[in-house]
N, C-alpha and C positions, 0 to 999 in steps of 0.2 A: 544527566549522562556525563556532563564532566566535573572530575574532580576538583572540589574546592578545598582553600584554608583559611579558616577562620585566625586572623592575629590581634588580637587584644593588645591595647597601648593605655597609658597611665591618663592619657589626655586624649580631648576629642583632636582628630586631625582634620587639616583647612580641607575646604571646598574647592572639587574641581581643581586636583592638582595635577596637571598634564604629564603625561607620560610617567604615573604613579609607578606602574608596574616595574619599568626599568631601574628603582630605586631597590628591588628586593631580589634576594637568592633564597634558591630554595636547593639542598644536597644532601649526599650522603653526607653524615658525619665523621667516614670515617674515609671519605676520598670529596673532596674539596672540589673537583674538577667535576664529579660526574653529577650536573645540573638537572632537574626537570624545568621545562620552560614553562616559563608564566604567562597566558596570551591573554591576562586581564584581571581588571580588579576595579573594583568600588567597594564604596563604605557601607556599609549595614544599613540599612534601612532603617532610621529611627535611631541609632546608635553607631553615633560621628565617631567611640572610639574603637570602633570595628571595623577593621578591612578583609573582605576577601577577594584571597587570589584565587585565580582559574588557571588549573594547572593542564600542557597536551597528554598529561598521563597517569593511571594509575601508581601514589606511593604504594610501597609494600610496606604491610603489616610488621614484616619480619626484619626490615631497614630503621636506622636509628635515622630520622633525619634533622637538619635544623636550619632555619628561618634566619637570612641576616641581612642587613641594610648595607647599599652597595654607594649609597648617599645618603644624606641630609633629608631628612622626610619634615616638610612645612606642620606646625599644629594651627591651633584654631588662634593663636595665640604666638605673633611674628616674631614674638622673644625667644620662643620654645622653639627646639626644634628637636627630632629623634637623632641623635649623632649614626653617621655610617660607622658600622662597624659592630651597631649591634645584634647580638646574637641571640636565640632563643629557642631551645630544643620545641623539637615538633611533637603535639601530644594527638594522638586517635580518639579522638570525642565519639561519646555514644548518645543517643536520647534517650533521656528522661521518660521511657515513656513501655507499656508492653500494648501490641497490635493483636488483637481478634478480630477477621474479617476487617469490616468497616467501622470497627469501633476501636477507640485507645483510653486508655488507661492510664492517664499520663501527669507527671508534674511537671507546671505551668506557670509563666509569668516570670520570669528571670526579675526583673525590677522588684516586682514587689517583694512590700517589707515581711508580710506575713507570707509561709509555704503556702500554694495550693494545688492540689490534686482533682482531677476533674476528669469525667466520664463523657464521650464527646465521641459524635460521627462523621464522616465525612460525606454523610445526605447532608446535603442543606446546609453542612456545618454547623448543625445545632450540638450546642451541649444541654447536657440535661441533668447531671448532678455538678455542684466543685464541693469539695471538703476541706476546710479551713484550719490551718493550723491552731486554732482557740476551740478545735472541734464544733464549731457550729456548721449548719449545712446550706447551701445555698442553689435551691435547684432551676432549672431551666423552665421553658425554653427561653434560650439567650444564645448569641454568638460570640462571646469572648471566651474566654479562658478554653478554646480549643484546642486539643491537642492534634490537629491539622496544620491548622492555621501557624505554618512556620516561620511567617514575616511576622506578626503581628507581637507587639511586646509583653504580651498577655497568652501567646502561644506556648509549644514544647519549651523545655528547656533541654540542654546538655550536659554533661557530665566529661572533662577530662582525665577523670583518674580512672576508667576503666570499667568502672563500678556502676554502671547507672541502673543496672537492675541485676539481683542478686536472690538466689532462691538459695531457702534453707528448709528444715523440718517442719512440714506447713506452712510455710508459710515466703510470701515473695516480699520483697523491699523494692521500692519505685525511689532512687535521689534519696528521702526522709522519710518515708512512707512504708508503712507496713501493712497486710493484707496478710490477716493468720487467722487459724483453726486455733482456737481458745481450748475448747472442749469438747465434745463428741456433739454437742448443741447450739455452739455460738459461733461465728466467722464475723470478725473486727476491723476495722480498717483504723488504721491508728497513725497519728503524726509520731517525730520522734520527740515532742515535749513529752509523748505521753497521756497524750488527750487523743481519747476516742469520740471519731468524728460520725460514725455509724457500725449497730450491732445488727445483723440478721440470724435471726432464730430459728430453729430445724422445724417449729412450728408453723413457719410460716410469715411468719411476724417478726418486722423490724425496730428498733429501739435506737435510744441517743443518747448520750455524754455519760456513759458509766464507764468513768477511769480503771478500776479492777477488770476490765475487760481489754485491756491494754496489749499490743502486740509487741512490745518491747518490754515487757515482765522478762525475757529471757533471752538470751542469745540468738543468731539465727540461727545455730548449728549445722550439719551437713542437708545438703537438701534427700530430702525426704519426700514423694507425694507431692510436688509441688512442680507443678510443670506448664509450660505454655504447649499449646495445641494450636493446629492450623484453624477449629474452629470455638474453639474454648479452653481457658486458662483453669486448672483442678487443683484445688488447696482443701487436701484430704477428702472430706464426703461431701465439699461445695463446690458448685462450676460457674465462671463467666460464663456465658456461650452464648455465640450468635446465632440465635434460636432461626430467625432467617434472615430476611433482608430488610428487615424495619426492626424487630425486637431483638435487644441484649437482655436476658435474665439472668438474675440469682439464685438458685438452686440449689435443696439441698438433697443429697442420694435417698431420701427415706420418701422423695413424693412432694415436697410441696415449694412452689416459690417464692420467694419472701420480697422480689424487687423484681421489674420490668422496666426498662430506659428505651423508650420511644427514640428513634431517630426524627421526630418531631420536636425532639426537646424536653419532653413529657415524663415522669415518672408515675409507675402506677406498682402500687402497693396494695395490701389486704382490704376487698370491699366489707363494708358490713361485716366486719369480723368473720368474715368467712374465710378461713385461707384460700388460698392458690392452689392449684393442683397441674395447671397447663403453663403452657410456655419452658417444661422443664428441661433442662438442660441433659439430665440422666436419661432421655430417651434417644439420645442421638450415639452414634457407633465412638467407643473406644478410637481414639488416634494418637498416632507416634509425636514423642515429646519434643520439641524443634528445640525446647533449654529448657534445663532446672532437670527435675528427674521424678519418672515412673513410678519408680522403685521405692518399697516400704507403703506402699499404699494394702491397711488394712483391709482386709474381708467384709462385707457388709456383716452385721451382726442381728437376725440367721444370713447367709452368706447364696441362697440360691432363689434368684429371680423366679416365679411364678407363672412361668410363661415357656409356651412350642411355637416355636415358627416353621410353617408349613409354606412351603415354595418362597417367591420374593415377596409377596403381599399381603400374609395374613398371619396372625398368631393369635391362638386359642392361650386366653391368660384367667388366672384369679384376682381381680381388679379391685382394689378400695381396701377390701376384709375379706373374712372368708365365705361371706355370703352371695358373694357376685362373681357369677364365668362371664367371659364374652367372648364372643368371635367379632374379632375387629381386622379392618383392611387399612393398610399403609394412606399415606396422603396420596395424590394425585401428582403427576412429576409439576415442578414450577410450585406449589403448594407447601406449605407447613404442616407441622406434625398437630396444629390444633384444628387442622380441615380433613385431619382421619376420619374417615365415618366407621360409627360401629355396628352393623348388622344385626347382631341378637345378642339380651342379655338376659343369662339365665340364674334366678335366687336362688335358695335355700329352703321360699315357703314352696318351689314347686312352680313359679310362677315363670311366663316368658314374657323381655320386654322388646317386641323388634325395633329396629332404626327408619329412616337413618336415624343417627344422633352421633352426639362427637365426644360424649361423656365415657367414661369407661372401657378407653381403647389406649391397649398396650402400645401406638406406634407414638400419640401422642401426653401420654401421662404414664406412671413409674408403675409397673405390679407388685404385690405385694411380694413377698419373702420368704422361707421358709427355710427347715434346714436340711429339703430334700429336693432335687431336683426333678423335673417331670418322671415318670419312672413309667415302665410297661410290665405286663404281666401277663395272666393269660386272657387274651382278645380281647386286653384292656390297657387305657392307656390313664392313668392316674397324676395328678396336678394337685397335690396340696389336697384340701377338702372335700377334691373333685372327681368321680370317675365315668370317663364312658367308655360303656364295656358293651359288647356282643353278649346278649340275655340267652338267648338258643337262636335257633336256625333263622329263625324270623325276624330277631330284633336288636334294635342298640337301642339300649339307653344312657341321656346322659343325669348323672343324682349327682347330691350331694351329700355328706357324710351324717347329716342327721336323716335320712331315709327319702327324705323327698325325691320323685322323678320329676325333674322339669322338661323334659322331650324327650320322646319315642318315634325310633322310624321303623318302619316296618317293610320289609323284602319284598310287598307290592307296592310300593312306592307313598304309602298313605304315611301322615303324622299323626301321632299323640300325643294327649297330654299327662297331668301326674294320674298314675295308675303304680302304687307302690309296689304290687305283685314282680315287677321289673328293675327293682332297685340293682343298682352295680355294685350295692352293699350288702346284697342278700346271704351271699358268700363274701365272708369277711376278709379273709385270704385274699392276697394279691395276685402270687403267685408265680412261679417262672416265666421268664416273658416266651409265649406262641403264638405263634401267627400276629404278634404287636410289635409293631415297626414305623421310623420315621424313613423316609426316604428325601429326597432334592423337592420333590412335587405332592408327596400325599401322607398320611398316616392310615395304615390299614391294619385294620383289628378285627381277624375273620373273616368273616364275610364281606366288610364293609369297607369301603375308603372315603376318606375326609380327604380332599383334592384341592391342589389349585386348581384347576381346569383349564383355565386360562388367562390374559391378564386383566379377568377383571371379574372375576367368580371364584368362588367358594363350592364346593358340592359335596353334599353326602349323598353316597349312591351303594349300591346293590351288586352281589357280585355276578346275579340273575338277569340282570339289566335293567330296572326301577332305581330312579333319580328321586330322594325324599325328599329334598330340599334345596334351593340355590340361594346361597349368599352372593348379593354382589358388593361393588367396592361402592357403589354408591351408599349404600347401607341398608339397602329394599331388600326383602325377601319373599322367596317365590315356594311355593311346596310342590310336589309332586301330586298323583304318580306321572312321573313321564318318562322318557328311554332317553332324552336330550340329556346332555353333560354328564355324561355318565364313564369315571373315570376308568374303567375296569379295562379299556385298551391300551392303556399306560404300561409301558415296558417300567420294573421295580429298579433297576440301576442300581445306583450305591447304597446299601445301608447305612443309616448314621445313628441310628441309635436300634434299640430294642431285638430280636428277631423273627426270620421269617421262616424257622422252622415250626413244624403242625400245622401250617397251611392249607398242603393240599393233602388230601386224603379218597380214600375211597368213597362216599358218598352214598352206594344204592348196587344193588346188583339184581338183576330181578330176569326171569325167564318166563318167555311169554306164552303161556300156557293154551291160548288161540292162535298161536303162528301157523302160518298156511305154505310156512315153506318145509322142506321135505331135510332140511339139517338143521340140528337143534340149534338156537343159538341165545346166548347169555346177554343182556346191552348190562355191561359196567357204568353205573354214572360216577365222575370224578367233581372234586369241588372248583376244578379248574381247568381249562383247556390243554391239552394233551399235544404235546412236540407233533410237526408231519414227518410223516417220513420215517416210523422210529423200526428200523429194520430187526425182523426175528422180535416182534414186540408181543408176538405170541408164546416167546420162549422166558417170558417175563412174568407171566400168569400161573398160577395151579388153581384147578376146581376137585374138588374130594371131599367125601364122607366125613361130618363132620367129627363124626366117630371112631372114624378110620384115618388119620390121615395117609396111611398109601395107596387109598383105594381112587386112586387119581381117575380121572377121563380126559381121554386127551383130547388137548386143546387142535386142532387141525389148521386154524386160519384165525385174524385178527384184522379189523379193518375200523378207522374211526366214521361213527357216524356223519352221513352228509349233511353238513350246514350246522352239524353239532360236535364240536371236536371235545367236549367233556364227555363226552358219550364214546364206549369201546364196545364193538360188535364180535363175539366172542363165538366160534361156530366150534361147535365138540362133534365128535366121534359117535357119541351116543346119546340118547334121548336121558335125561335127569328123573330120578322117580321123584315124586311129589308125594311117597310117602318117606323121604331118607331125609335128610338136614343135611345140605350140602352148603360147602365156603369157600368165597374164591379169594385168595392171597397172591399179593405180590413174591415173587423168590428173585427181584433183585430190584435198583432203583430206577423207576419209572418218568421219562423226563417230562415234562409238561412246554409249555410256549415260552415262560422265563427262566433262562438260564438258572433261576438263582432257587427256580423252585423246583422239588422231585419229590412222587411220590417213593415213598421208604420202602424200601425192602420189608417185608413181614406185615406187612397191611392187612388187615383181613373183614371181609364184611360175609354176613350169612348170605344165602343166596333165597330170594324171595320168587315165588310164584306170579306174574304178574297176570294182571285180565284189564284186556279192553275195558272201556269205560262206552260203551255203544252194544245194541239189541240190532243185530243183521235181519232183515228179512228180504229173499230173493238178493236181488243186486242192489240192498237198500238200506242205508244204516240212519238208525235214529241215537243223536252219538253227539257226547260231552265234549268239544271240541277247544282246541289252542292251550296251551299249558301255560304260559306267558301272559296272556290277559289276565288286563286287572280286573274287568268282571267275569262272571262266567255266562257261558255260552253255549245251546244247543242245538245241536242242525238235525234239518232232514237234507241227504244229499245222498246221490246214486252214482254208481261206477262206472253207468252210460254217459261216455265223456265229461266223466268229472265234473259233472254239475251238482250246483248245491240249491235246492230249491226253498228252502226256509231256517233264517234263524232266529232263534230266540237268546233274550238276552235277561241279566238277570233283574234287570229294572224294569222291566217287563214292556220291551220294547218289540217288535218285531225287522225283521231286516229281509224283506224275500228276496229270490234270484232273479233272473239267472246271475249265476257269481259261479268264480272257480275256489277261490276260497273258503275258509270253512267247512271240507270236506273231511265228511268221515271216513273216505278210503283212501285220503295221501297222507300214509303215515308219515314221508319224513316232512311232513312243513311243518311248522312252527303254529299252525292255525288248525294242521293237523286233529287226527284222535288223540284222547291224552288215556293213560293207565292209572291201574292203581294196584298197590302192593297187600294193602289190607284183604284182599279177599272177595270183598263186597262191590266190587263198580257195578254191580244188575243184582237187584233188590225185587222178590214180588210178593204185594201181602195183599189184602182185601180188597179187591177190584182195585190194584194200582200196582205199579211197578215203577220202581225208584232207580235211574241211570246217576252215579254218582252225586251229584244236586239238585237231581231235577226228577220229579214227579209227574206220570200222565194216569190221570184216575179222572173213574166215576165216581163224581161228586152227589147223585141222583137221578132218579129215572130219565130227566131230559140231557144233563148235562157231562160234558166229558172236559176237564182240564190239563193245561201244560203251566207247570207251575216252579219258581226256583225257589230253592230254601227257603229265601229270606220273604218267603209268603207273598212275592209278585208275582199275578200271573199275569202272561204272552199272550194264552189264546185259547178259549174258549168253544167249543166247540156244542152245537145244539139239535136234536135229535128232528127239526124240521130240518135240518139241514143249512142252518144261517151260520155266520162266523162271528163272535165276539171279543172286544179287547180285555184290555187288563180293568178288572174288577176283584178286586181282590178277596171279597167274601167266599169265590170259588175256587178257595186255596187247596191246594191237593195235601197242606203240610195242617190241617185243622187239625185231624187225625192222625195217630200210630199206623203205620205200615201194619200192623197186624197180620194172623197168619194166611200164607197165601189163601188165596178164596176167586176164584172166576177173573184168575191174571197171567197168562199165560204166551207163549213163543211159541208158535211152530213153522215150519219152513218157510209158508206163503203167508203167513200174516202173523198179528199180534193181536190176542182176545182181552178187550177190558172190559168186563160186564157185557152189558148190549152193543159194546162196537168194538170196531175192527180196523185195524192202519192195516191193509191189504196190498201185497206186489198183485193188483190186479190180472197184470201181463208185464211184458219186459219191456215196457216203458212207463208206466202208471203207479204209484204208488194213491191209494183212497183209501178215507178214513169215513166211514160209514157205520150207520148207526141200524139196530137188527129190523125197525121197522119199516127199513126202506128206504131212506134219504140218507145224501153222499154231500158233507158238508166242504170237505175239500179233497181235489185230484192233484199231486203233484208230477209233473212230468221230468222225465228224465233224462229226454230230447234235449231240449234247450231250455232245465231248468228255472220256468216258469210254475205259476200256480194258478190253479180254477176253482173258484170259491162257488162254493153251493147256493141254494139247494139244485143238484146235480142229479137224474135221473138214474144217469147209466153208472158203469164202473164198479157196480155195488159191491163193496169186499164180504158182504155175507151169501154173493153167487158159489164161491169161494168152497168147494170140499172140505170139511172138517177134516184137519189132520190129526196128529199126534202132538202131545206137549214135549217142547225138546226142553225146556226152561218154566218153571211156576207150577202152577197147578189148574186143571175143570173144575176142583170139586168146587159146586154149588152152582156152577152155569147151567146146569139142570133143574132149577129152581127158578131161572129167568130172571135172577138178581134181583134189582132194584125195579126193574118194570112191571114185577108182578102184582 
């Protein structure tokens, strides 16, 4: 903290000369009076013909000063003495030396006969390379030739003509030293005899004494590309850098490192002829030039890095070649960039490799290059040889350009693997960018968003609410289906690349062709939640003839569904025929929950018929329930206090009541009835009847099943009247539905063959078989269940009604029991 000055004298001076200081002035040169005072001075350490004085104040830079004796100064030698009166302009020494972090770059040894240059920290004071002006090398661990170490005679040196370090076109000069970019392949460190004292290769690999690699073949010229940085020194496509708090590497921009200098002392260079790829210095952030200059620094040649960065911790890169994607996560804070872990790495044959691992992540090794930056298209976002795109409603895949799919996630939250039918190269075309966007926090392609989530996960999720997969930063990966970290409550913020127009759209419009309310009404589905509040948003709609467009019906009222705001309740004027093709269109823009999304003006989807997915009998519905679950699901439940008395699941589990959910009379919940648009949700063919997935048929004279697609069956039911589980030989799907035959709906019951699911009375639902036994009573009190064989409740007591749905023909025949 206080200023000193170094005074060089021709001879050593005596020891302990009292009241040294008094003997010297220190002034302006151009005003004789105006003094800085000297509060001290001693001789150099090691070097008798050095004194410094300790001045109360900063010289100025921009002041001429000069040094004069105001007495006789004693030498080592009582003959000599330095006459008063001598004078000596004051010169601004610099050191010899350039500072990254805790390491220098410096030339060392004032004494010595030969130059040397030496690579040195201030851990430990280890040094760990010197280069010798004969160009030979002489590396560490050692603590001399430190460029810390500023007493020592083997330490820094100084420079007072101004010049102690000097940046030109590639390349920096240290005192005699030069440190240049030879060729788009070599970086030199060279004395100025002329002797190269170390080559490093863009290979990887270092070399020694090839003079034609020489840093003084040329001028310095203007500095060019040659800059010192707060964390690393850049000469052209090479970096110092202080990679963290132990390693200094040598880097070159194309990936790999050719040197590593331990603060141990240590150098480590190319194992087993492998090169390097970590410790590099090109993965650390661009920083402002403190000296030398930025400027003229070429393009990488192709010029655009391989890589998205998605919030502060992840980026999706092309790693090594073109055969490797990764999703990798930043290091950990206090951590290096080679304690990245990388989550998942995706080939080219189709293949996934998850983590952790520390190989193949963009935060600590270089990605590869190209001459196109990441690029978006339609519900696709494209990387070099890479695309994941939104396949249809259901899927992302992510491929690679020779056709492989190496992951598929799919809108119930499940994963796949390669199944080419899904390639993102199916359609060769890229395409305008819709609905592909980078945002501060996610990239959403359609349906789907790639997420930070938070800080320490990765998520692909669903815009439905199905989580397919969680990366986290440790490098473990988790799959779905689940609703957790599912990013789709993310407000969209700024755009930074791509666009988020074609987003939202109409989605579904369907009129429900069972509705038991006395005004027609339309449910609009949207691909995205719908603004609250959106006033006169019925004056935003037209339903008409799709033949006609003026034959409009007017719209009367508009409300968003409860607990569903993609959902528009649409009530008309008048009943829709179901034999005309009618379309409902936006006539202006429609705003949604993000500012930044609206459905467009001229929207238009057909308008579809829609049917329950459940067969009512009495106050009794046997009904396909939850539209959201990932498996499917079907209930028996009654509208006498919303009780649900049995459900079936499709793994062929059972689940009985009492429970309130899972009912098939609370349309708006989520566990709710679900619909369908195709026509078909009540199916009846050959003693069986098909409710959207699920099958209840007679399988044979004794037996009656409940059975899901996928050939598991729930419950068995048997004409003693016992209950049985899932067996699956008595699959209701062995056989075609076939054409209707003894399966039939009418008010009080449902006829399959020999038995009967009967609204006994208004609280009973039983399923009973013709010869008399009642295998089970579901009640509708307190949604309980009464497993047979059961006496009473017999649903064949029961009046034969009318078929309201299916067909008798052949129940007169006595089916299978005859």
């Amino acid at each position: 903290s206080t200023p000193e000055i170094l005074v060089k004298f021709s001879s050593d001076l005596a020891d302990d000369i009292k009241g040294i200081e008094d003997l010297f002035k220190v002034y302006d040169a151009a005003n004789v009076e105006s003094e800085i005072v000297i509060i001290g001075a001693a001789l150099e350490k090691g070097d008798h013909s050095t004194l410094k004085l300790a001045l109360s104040s900063e010289p100025s830079s921009e002041v001429s000063y000069q040094v004069s004796t105001v007495g006789a100064v004693p030498t080592k030698d009582p003959l000599e003495t330095v006459p008063a009166g001598s004078i000596q302009d004051l010169m601004f020494a610099s050191w010899n030396y350039l500072q990254i972090g805790n390491w220098r770059l410096a030339h060392v040894c004032t004494l010595c006969v030969n130059s040397h240059f030496s690579i040195s920290s201030s851990t430990n004071m280890n040094t760990a390379q010197i280069f010798r002006q004969d160009g030979t090398l002489h590396p560490g661990p050692r603590k001399d030739y430190n460029g810390f170490d500023v007493g020592a005679n083997t330490g820094p040196t100084y420079s007072l003509s101004g010049d102690s370090v000097q940046f030109g076109n590639l390349v920096v000069q240290v005192r005699d030293w030069r440190i240049r970019q030879i060729d788009a392949t070599h970086l030199s460190v060279t004395h100025a005899s002329g002797n190269v004292a170390r080559i490093y290769r863009s290979d990887g690999t270092v070399h020694g004494r090839v003079n034609s690699f020489s840093g003084y073949s040329k001028p310095l010229g203007e500095p060019a590309c040659a800059y010192l940085a707060e964390s690393y020194l850049q000469i052209g496509d090479w970096r110092f850098s202080v990679y963290d708090a132990t390693h200094l590497s040598v880097a070159h921009r194309d990936g790999y490192t050719s040197a590593i200098y331990r603060t141990d002392g240590t150098v480590h260079i190319m194992p087993h002829n492998r090169p390097r790829i970590d410790f590099n210095g090109w993965t650390m952030p661009t920083e402002e030039a403190l000296m030398g200059s930025d400027e003229g620094c070429a393009p990488h040649d192709p010029p655009e890095p391989n890589v998205l960065q998605i919030g502060e911790d992840w980026k999706l890169a092309q790693m090594y070649d073109v055969n490797h994607f990764s999703f990798s996560a930043r290091q950990q804070e206090g951590q290096s960039g080679n304690e990245a872990q990388t989550a998942m790495i995706f080939r080219n044959t189709g293949t996934i490799h998850p983590g952790p691992r520390f190989d193949y992540n963009a935060w600590g090794e270089v990605p590869t290059y190209s001459g196109s930056p990441p690029r978006f298209g339609a519900r696709t976002l494209e990387i070099d040889h890479w695309r994941i795109r939104q396949i249809d409603d259901t899927h992302l895949s992510i491929t690679h350009e020779d056709g492989n799919v190496a992951r598929i996630f799919r809108s119930d939250g499940t994963v796949h693997g390669n199944v080419n039918n899904f390639s993102g190269y199916a359609t060769a075309a890229l395409g305008d960018p819709t609905c592909a966007f980078l945002t501060e926090g996610f990239v959403q392609l359609g349906d789907w968003r790639l997420a930070e989530f938070d800080d320490e996960h990765l998520t692909v999720s669903h815009r439905d609410g199905k989580t397919s997969a969680i990366y986290s930063r440790s490098g473990k990966v988790s799959y779905g289906p689940t609703t957790d970290y599912n990013a789709w409550n993310f407000g969209i913020g700024d755009i930074l690349q791509g666009s988020a127009e074609g987003c939202v759209s109409i989605s579904g419009a369907s009129m429900d062709s069972q509705s038991v309310t006395s005004t027609p009404e339309i449910l609009v589905k949207f691909s995205s939640d719908l603004a609250d509040d959106i006033k006169g948003i019925e004056d935003l709609f037209k339903v008409y003839d799709a033949a006609n467009v003026e034959s409009e019906i007017v719209i009367i009222g508009a409300a968003l569904e409860k607990g569903d705001h993609s959902t528009l309740k649409l009530a008309l004027s008048s009943e829709p025929s179901s034999e005309v093709s009618y379309q409902v269109s936006t006539v202006g823009a429609v705003p949604t929950k993000d500012p930044l999304e609206t459905v467009p003006a001229g929207s238009i989807q057909d308008l579809m018929f829609a049917s329950w997915n459940y067969l009512q009998i009495g106050n009794w519905r046997l009904a396909h329930v939850c539209t959201l679950c990932v498996n499917s699901h079907f209930s028996i439940s009654s509208s006498t206090n919303m009780n649900t008395a049995q459900i079936f699941r499709q793994d062929g589990t059972l689940h009985p009541g009492p429970r309130k959910d899972y009912n098939g009379f609370d349309v708006g919940a989520n566990t709710g009835p679900t619909y369908s648009l195709s026509g078909d949700s009540v199916q009846f063919g050959n003693l069986v009847v098909q409710v959207r997935d699920w099958r209840i048929r007679q399988i044979d004279a004794t037996h009656l099943s409940v059975t899901h697609a996928s050939g598991n069956v729930s419950r068995i039911y048997r004409s003693d009247g016992t209950l049985h589980g899932k067996v699956n030989s008595y699959s209701g799907y062995q056989l075609a539905l076939g054409e209707p035959a003894c399966a039939y709906l009418a008010a009080s019951y449902l006829q399959i063959g020999d038995w009967r699911i009967g609204a006994f009375d208004a609280y009973h639902l039983s399923v009973s078989h013709r010869e008399g036994k009642t295998a089970a009573i579901y009640r509708g009190t307190d949604g309980s269940v009464l497993p047979g064989p059961q006496p009473n409740r017999d649903a064949w007591t029961i009046p034969e009604e009318d078929a309201i749905m299916g067909s008798k023909k052949g129940c007169e025949t006595s089916s299978l029991s005859a």
